[in-house]
N, C-alpha and C positions, 0 to 999 in steps of 0.2 A: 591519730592526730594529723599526720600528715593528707593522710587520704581525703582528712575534712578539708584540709586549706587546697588542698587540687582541685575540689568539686565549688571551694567557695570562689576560687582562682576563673573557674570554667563558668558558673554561673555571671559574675565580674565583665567576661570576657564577652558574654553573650547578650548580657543586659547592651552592650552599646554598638552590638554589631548588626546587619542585616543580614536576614536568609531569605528565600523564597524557592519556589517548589512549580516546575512549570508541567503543563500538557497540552497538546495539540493531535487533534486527529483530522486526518482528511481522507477523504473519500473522492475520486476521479471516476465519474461513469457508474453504472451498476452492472452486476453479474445477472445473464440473461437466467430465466426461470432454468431450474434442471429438466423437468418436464420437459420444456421446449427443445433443451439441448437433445434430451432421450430420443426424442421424439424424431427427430433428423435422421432417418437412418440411408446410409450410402446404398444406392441402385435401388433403389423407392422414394428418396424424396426429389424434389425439384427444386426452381429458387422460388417462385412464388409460394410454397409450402413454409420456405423454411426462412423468407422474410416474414410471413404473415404469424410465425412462433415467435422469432427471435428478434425482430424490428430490426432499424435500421444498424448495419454495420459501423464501427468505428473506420475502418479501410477496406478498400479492394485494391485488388494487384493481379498479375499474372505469375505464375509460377519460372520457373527460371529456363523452363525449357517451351514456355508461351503454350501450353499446351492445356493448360486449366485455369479457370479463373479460383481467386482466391478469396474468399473473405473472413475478416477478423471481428472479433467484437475485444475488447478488452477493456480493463479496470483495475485498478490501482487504489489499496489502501495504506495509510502512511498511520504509525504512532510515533509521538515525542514525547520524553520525560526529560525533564531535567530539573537538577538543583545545586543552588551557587547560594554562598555563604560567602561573608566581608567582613573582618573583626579589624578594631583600628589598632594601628600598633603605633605609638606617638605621633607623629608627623605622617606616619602611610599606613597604608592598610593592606592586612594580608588576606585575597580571597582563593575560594575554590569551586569551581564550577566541573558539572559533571551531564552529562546531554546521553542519551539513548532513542535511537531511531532505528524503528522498523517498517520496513518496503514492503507488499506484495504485489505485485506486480502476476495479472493472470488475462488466461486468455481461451477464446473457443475460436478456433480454424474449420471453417469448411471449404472444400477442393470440389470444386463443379466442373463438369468437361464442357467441351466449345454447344452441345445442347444444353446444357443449365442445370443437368440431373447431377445429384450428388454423387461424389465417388469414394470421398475419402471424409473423417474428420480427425482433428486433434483437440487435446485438450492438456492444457498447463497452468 
């Protein structure tokens, strides 16, 4: 008996309330083919090889000791969920909202010396 009037209490409570249920996804940039990355290999490829796989970079830079150029490609995928509920309670309302977001954040580094020819790469 009691169990009914809790469920009839909640049903009640819900009939005049609002919920709703979110998601979002983004995407910044895309991840170069693996192929193309495989394909780079340090003391055989050069930079016109390894533009003409992996197009144009996000940045270039010099490394901190000016001795190699740098270049990055990177890409960023983001998800959001979330859901928020509002039930009235006389005169206010009690809600609850709840949010989850996930980052990834990646990248391909390749290290060219002062000729252009690959030396090094990274990858995260």
């Amino acid at each position: 008996m009691v169990s009914r009037l809790l469920a009839s209490a909640l049903v009640l409570a819900c009939c005049g309330s609002c919920a709703s249920i979110n998601f979002a996804n983004a995407r910044i940039d895309t991840a170069p083919a693996s192929q193309a990355v495989e394909a780079a290999v340090p003391g055989s490829s050069d930079l016109t090889s390894c533009l003409e796989r992996l197009g144009a970079p996000t940045s270039v830079s010099k490394s901190d000791d000016g001795q190699q150029f740098v270049l990055t490609w990177n890409w960023l995928e983001q998800s959001d969920w979330g859901f928020s509920v509002s039930i009235p309670v006389g005169d206010q309302s009690g809600s609850f909202n709840w949010k989850d977001s996930e980052s990834d954040t990646q990248f391909v580094r390749l290290f060219f010396d002062q000729n252009w020819q690959l030396v090094d790469k990274a990858e995260g």
